[in-house]
VEXKE-221807 format. One record per residue (C-alpha): x, y, z. Coordinates in steps of 0.001 Angstrom, whole numbers, plus 500000, padded with zeros to 6 digits. Example, Ala and Ser with C-alpha at 12.3 -4.5 7.8 and 13.67 -1.06 7.14 Angstrom:
<sites>
512300495500507800 513670498940507140 
</sites>
This chain:
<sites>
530859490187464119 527515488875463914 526952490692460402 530300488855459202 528589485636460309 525570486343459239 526494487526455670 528552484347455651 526130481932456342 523678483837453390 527114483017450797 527887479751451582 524200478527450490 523084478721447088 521391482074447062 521628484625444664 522670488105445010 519520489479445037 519500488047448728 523048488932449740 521987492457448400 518707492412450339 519935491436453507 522683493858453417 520452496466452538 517857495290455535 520819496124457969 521828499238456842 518759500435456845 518329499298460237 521248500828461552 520601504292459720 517591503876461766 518744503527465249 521888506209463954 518662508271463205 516508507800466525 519907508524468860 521297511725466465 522167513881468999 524535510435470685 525868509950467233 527019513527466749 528086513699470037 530661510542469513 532064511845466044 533164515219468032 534660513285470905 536390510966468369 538085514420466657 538390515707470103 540518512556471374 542447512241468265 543740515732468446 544099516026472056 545935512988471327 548468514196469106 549074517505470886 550290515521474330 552623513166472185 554354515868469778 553937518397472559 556474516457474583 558965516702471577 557923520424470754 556629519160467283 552941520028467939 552738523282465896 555446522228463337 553788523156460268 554026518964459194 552051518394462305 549588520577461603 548703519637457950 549484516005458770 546475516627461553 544489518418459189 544941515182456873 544173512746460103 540825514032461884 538638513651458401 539727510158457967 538940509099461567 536383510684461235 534529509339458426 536381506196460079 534382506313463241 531057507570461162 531242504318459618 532591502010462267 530066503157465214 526792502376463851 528038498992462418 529137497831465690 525646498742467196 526740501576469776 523088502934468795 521064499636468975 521352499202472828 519885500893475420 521844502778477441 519202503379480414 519837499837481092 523758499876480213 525578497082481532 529674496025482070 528442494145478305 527792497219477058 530860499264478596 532968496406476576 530919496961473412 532490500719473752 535933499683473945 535460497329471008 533845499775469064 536792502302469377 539382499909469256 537685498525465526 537550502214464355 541130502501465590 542361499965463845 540681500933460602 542002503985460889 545579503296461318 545230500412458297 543576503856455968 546363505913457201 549238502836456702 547559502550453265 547522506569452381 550977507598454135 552645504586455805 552002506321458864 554581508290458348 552912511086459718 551412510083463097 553147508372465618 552037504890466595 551619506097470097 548809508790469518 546317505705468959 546853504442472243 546334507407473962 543552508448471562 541880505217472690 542751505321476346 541171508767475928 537988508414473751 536362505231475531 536016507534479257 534476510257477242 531990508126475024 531033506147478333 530615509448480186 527571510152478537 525586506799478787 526398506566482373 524461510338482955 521340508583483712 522662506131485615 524782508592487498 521287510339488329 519850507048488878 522323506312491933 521308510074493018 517912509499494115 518540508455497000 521376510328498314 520939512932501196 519439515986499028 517243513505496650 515773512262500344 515012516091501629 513269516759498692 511282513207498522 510406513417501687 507252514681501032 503329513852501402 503851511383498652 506756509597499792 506604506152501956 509768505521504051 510691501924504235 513300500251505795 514600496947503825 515572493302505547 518089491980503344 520934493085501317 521997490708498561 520618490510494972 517126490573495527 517175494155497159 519736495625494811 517191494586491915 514344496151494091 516214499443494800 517182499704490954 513878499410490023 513002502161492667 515574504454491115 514763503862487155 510882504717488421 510279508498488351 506432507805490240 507786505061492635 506450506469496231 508630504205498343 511793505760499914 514654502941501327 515973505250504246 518124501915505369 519009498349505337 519194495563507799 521316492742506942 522234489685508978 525922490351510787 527306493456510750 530155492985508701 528704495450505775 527224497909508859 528658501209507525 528459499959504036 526128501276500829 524164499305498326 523139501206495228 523412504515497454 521477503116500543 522999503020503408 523502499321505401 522296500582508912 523358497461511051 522568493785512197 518588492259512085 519049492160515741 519709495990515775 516260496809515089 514737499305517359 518251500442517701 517535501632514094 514595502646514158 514969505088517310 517949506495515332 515911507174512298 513241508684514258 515268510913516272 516720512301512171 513184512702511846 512512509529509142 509943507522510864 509905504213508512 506226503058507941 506658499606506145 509958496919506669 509794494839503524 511554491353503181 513216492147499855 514512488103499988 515137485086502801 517967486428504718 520428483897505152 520403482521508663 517636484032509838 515852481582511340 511765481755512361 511986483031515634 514147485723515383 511965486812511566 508835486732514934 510567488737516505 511019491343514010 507869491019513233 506200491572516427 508878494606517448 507038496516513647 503972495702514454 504214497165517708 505545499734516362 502977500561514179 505279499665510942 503596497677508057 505666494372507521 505631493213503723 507529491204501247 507723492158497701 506290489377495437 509322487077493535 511294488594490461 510714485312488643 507790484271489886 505694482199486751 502772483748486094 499451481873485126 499475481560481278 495426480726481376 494874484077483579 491322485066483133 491582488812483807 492431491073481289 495104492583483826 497571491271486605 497443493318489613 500189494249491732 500220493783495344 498753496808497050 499792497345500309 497078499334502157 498482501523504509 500079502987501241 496790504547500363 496192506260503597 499710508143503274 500208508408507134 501786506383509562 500238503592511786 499229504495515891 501668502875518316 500368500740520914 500525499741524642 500974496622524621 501233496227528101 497558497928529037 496025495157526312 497702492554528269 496511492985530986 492509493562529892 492677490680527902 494824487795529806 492804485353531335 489841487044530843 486651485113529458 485775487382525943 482994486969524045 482774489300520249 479741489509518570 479768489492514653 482960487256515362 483030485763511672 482687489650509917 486109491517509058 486211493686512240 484884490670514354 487392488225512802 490785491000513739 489399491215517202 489307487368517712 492888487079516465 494551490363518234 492804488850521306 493786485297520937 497127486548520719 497119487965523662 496277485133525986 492809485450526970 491191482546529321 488507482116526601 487060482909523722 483067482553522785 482550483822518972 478968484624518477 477823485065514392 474335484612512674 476023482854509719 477162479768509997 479672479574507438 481434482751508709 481828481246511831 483291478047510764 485675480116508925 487088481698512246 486678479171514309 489150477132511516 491251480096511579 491747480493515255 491877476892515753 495283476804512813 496807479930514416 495864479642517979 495389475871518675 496302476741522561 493094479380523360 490275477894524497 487195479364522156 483366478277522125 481624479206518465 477884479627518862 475322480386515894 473060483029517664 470840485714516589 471762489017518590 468032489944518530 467531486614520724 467638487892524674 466828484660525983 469690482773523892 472285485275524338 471742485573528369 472122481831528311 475454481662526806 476881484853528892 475896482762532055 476640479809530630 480311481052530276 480925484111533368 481685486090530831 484376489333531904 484562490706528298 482132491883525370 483060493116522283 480058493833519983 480883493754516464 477619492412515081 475480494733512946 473846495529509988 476483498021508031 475637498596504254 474109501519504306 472275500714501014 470812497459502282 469632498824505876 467741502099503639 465873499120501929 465146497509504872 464528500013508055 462960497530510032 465602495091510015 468308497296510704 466569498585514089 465796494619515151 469835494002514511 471596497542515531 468803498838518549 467450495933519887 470532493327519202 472674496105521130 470163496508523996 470244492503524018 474027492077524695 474506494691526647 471507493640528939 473202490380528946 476124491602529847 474598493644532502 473200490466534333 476256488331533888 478140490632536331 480696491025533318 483641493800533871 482767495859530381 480931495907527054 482653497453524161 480329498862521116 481359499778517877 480325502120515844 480432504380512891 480684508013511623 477608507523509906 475972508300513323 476802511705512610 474189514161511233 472737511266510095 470747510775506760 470333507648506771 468677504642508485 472090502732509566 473305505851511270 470690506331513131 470245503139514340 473975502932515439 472901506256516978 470505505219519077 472930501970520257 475465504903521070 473218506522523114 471889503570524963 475658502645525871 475838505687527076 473159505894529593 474286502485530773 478139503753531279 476238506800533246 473773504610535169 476984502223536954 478998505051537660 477757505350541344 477187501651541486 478742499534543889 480083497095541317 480972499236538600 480188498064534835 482006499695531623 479608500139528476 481927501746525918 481630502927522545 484221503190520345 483456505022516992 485690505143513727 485012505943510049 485803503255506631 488263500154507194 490223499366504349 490052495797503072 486691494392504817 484942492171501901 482176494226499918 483493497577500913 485565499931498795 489116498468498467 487746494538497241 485453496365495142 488407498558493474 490443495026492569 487646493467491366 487470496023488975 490752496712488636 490869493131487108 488333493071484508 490099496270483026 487966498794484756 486104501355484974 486477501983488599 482861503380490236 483154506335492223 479872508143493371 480840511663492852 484058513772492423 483512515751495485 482762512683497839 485354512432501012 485811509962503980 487505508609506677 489569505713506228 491866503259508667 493280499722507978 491357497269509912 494070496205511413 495182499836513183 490847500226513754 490818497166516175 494573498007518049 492862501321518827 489863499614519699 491397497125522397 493918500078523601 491081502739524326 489286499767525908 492099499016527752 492813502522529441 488669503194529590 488264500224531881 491883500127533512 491774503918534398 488347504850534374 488194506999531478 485551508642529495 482414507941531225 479570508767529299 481648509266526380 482121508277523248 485892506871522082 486686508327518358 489567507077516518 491863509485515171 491923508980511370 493692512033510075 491954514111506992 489550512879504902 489642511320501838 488165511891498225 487192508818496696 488513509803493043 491727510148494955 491539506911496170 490697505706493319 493441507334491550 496064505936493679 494675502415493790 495042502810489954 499036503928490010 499866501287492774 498563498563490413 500944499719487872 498896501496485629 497856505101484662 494814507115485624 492052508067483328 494380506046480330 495001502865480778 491744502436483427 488692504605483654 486681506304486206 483299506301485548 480925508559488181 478001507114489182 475852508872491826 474390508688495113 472450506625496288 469755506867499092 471086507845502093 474643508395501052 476605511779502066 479282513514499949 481049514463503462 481155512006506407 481866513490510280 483349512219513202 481676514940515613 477983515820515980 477562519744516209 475388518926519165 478626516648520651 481079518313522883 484776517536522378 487102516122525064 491092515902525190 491339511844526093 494423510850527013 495421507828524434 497073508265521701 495237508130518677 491492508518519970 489449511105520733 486289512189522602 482844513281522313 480049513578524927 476928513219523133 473845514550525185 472875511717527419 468935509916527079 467617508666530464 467552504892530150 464181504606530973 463176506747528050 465625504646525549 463861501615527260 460318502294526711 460955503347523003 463138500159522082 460112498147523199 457971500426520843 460680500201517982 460592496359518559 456971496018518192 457264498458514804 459289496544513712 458480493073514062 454992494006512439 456923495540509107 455299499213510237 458321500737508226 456475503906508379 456064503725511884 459715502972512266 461041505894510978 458816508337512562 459756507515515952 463560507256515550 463172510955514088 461291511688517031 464282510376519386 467284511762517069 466169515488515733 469376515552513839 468081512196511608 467049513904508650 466458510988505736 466458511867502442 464142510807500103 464413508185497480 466133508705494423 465796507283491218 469027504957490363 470335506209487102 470954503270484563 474929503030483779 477078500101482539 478708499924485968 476955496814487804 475176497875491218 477599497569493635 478296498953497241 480475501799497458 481589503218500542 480704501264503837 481898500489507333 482488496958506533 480844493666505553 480765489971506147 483474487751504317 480742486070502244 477625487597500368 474372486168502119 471289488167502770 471517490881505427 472886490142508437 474322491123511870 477624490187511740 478833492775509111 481797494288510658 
</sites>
């Protein structure tokens, strides 16, 4: 039809011939193209055109016994070359091999039944012209065409067939693999059918819809696009239990659109019942969202979801035990504008605390939570202070100031990189800072002081570690020294490997590059660690807090955070890549860089000279590190403070190896010029902006 128009429009201005001509000739040979590119479809139509046209004839003369007549038969013989040179012709002019199928639509379907009913048509007017159809009964082209549309839409619908497969119940044995994320959608209308579609056309898509929730349960029961409707919104952990107890433990709920009628409290609700859970919550970003036409980057990233690199699911929590440490209590956290120290003031603020003082050496950091509390907490009382954690005098001013019952120190020197350059700053923030708030918190009578720390304490080789070492052990001796006491203190340490997402650690870094179009820096292809949103590191901070100061546990020990295997960094990498939408080692590079000075290939969460404990909360561990007396830590951090504070770097060094004998520092080593710009690689975590080195870096 739109050739007719077209080739109408080219006669009825004054053109000449030699454009008819070239026009026509410009469509043929674009047809002959596409006939060309989808052969083995166009063969396969021609043999179910003869196929239906005798099949055809055989049920309508078979009913009068004048199938095998020897009339039939040559009249037959006559028929299937005309229809099909007939259909040869008709097919690729009415663009059956223009579309694509993969994406076949009811459109398409009616393209089929026009195309056969054209090529019927032209066949009877051939055979009305050549025998006056004298030969074939009129009704043989009915059936032929109630038979020869099924069998030509058979095949286009294969992949869709195996599309709607995917997720049926053998597609989800089989998926349910290391690879595979289960997610449970909110919504069932258009916006999740178009997500699930795209699920099922994408061969590498690593999200698995075990369910959905939709608001009423008038469609319970129901499927959309072969995944099941599993109940009401309000039937939530209902679900959930059920798909746990079939083994399916769903690790993200994503809003796949606004479900009508759900109103803000109950969306809360859900909400808070995931995250409690343990489940990521997530919404998918808009189908037709407008994208910015004066984009700078050379690529547009797709949302990456975090907990979809680690592969595992999230640790459940007791709420209940973090209640009641943190309600009404007076709290102060140290390093309270740096990523770890900004998720503990918020997961505390939620929970009701009498008070909140935020301690940071920067001062924009700390306007930036103190905004952010005040916008999503406007209710808890909090007290920002600019302080220096290596000031004694300052800090035990604003403990007493405030009765303080909590401590969470957060504030250290973490870039491993920086602190090698700069030994003697790193043992003023992470030694003496530490021995500053907990002394503080010592003479403010307050209940417990939590540390953290990092698996770069273990087997140390370089300078961070082992100052966050000797802050472990120092904690230690103080936990030790109050168990006897009449009015018992906690100092706890809680120690956990790489958080995902701080600012200037590995993730950030990753997008940034991932913008400009790569390459992505990776220090070596053998290089593993530990990683954990830092989201899940602070809810297993506060819970083995909790239980350590509700039930008494691990005295003298050190908390560890359970963070499943280790991870290579070219993995990581890798996936970071294919999340983003784009393909490894083609469309961005990895470039390998090298260590640096004081970097490890393999990080540990044990010392060899630790000894392992069973603690009972889920998702830490123990270790009992071989306790210091504190009068020994003492009268070295006053020699390590006067080191430092004259700049003896040399000095430094020699007497932390003389209190860790595991510190071994490695030397030096020349940085290797690349085209990658210097840039931190694999860290605990960093402050929100870029300022010189500071304490609050978690």
């Amino acid at each position: 039809m739109a050739t007719a128009i077209a080739l109408g429009r080219l006669v009825s201005k004054p053109r000449t011939i030699v454009h008819v001509l070239s026009y026509l000739r410009r469509r043929v040979i674009a047809r002959a193209k596409a006939v060309g590119k989808n052969l083995h479809l166009y063969v396969f139509d021609l043999a179910m055109a003869v196929a239906a046209l005798s099949f055809a004839s055989f049920m309508r003369l078979g009913l009068d016994g004048e199938a095998t007549s020897p009339e039939s038969y040559h009249s037959l013989l006559f028929a299937l070359p005309c229809f099909l040179l007939t259909c040869a012709v008709i097919f690729p002019v009415t663009c059956l091999y223009t579309r694509n199928w993969r994406y076949a639509s009811v459109d398409d379907m009616l393209g089929i039944l026009r195309a056969v009913i054209v090529a019927s048509l032209a066949f009877v007017f051939v055979m009305f012209v050549a025998t006056r159809l004298d030969s074939i009964p009129r009704s043989v082209m009915v059936i032929e065409v109630l038979l020869l549309v099924p069998l030509l839409i058979s095949v286009r619908i294969r992949s869709k067939l195996l599309e709607v497969s995917r997720f049926g119940p053998a597609a989800s044995r089989a998926k349910n693999g290391r690879d595979m994320v289960p997610v449970l959608l909110i919504g069932a209308g258009d916006a999740a059918d178009l997500y699930i579609r795209a699920l099922q056309r994408d061969p590498d898509a690593r999200h698995w819809p075990v369910g959905l929730l939709e608001k009423g349960a008038a469609t319970e029961g129901y499927f959309l696009r072969g995944v099941p409707i599993l109940g009401d919104i309000a039937d939530f952990d209902a679900v959930i239990s059920d798909l746990e107890g079939r083994g399916i433990k769903p690790r993200h709920v994503i809003f796949t659109e606004r479900v009508p009628g759900l109103v803000d409290p109950t969306l809360e609700a859900l909400i808070d019942r995931a995250e409690r859970l343990g489940i990521a919550v997530s919404r998918p970003a808009p189908v037709l969202e407008l994208r910015n036409p004066k984009h700078e980057s050379r690529f547009e990233l797709r949302p990456i979801e975090l907990t979809d690199l680690l592969e595992r699911p999230q640790a459940v929590l007791d709420k209940g035990a973090l209640s009641r440490m943190i309600e009404n209590s007076r709290i102060v956290v140290t390093g309270a504008g740096g990523s770890i120290g900004g998720e503990l003031t918020q997961q505390i603020a939620a929970l009701g605390p009498a008070e909140v003082i935020l301690i940071d050496n920067s001062e924009y950091n700390l306007y930036a939570i103190d905004l952010e509390l005040a916008e999503k907490f406007p209710n808890v009382r909090r007290k920002p202070y600019i302080c220096d954690v290596r000031d004694p005098v300052r800090l035990g001013e604003i403990f007493q100031r405030h009765g303080v019952d909590l401590v969470f120190h957060a504030a250290a020197l973490k870039h491993v990189p920086m602190v090698e350059l700069n030994p003697c700053e790193g043992v003023l923030t992470n030694v003496i800072g530490t021995m500053n708030v907990a002394e503080a918190a010592r003479l403010c009578g307050a209940k417990a002081m939590v540390q953290i720390s990092t698996d770069k304490v273990v087997n140390t080789t370089n300078v961070m570690g082992a100052t966050k070492r000797l802050a472990e052990l120092y904690c230690q001796s103080l936990d030790l020294a109050f168990v006897a006491s009449d009015t018992p203190a906690r100092f706890m340490t809680v120690r956990f490997g790489n958080v995902l997402g701080s600012s200037g650690s590995l993730i950030p870094l990753f997008k940034r590059q991932l913008a400009h179009g790569g390459p992505l820096t990776v220090t070596d292809m053998e290089m593993k660690r530990f990683f954990m949103t830092i989201r899940e590191a602070v809810e297993l901070t506060l819970q083995a807090s909790a239980h350590g100061l509700e039930k008494s546990l691990g005295q003298g020990e050190i908390f560890v955070l359970d963070m499943g295997a280790p991870i290579k960094i070219i993995d990581m990498a890798r996936r970071m890549i294919k999340l983003a939408g784009f393909r490894p080692d083609e469309d961005i590079k990895i470039k390998i860089v090298g260590c640096r000075p004081g970097e490890k290939l393999f990080e540990e969460l044990f010392d060899e000279r630790e000894r392992r404990v069973d603690v009972p909360i889920s998702g830490v561990l123990g270790a009992v590190p071989n306790p210091v007396p504190l009068d020994t830590l003492r009268k070295a951090f006053s020699q390590l403070r006067r080191l430092a504070r004259a700049g003896d770097t040399g000095g430094v060094l020699s007497l932390i190896a003389e209190l860790l004998p595991s510190y071994r520092r490695e030397e030096a080593r020349p940085v290797v010029a690349t085209s990658a710009p210097f840039v931190p690689h694999v860290i605990v975590g960093s402050p929100k902006a870029t300022p010189p080195p500071r304490e609050a870096a978690a």
